[in-house]
C-alpha positions as CSV (number, residue, x, y, z in Angstrom):
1,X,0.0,0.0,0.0
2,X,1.2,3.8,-0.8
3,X,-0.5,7.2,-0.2
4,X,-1.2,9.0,-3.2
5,X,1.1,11.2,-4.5
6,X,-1.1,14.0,-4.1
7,X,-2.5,12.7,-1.1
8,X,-2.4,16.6,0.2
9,X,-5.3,17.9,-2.1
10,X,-7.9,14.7,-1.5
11,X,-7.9,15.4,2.4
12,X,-8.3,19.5,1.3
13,X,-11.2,18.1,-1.0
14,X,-12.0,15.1,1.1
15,X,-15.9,16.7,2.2
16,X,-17.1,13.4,3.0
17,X,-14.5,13.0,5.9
18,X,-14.8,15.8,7.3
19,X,-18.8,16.1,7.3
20,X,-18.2,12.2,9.0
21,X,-15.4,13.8,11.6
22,X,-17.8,16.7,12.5
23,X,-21.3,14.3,12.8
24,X,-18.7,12.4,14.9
25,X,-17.4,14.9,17.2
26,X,-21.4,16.5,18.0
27,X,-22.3,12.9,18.2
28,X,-19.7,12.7,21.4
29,X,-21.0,16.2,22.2
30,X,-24.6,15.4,22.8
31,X,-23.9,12.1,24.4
32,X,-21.4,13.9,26.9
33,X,-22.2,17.1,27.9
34,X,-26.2,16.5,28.2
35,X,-26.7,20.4,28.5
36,X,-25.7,20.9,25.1
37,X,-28.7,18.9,24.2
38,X,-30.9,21.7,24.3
39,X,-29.2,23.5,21.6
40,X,-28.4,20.6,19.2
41,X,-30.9,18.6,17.9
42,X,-30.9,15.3,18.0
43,X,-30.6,14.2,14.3
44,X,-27.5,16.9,13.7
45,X,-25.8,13.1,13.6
46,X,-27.8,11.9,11.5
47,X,-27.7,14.7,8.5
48,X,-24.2,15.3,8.5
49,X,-24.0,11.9,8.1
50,X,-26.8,12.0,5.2
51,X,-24.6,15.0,3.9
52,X,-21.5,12.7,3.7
53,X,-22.8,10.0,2.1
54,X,-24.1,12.7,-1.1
55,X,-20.9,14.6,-0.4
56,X,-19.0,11.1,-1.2
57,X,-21.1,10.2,-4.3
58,X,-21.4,13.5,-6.1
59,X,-18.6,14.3,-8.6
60,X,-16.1,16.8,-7.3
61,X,-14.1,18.0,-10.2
62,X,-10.0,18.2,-10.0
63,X,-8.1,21.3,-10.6
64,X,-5.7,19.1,-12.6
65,X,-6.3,15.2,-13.8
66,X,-4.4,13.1,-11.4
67,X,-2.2,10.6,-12.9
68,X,-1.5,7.9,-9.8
69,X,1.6,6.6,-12.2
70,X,3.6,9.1,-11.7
């Protein structure tokens, strides 16, 4: 296995992982801090999660073609 040699610009395009990081982190949030419950709803999780998964299969166009071969 290898990283990518551009590995650098698919994290800074990478939406999916970070809407699945953030849906994560409020997930631990509302199941922690039960005040903050009042303020978040409880399907935040659940639509980032939604908004990943369309994040992940919609086409996000390259500034340049990657070649992997190189």
């Amino acid at each position: 296995m290898k990283l990518l040699p551009d590995w650098r610009a698919v994290i800074g395009r990478a939406w999916s992982l970070r809407l699945i990081e953030i849906a994560a982190a409020a997930d631990i949030i509302l199941n922690v801090v039960p005040f903050v419950s009042d303020w978040l709803p409880w399907w935040l999780t659940i639509a980032l999660l939604a908004a990943a998964w369309g994040a992940r299969i919609l086409s996000q166009p390259e500034k340049e073609p990657a070649n992997a071969d190189q």
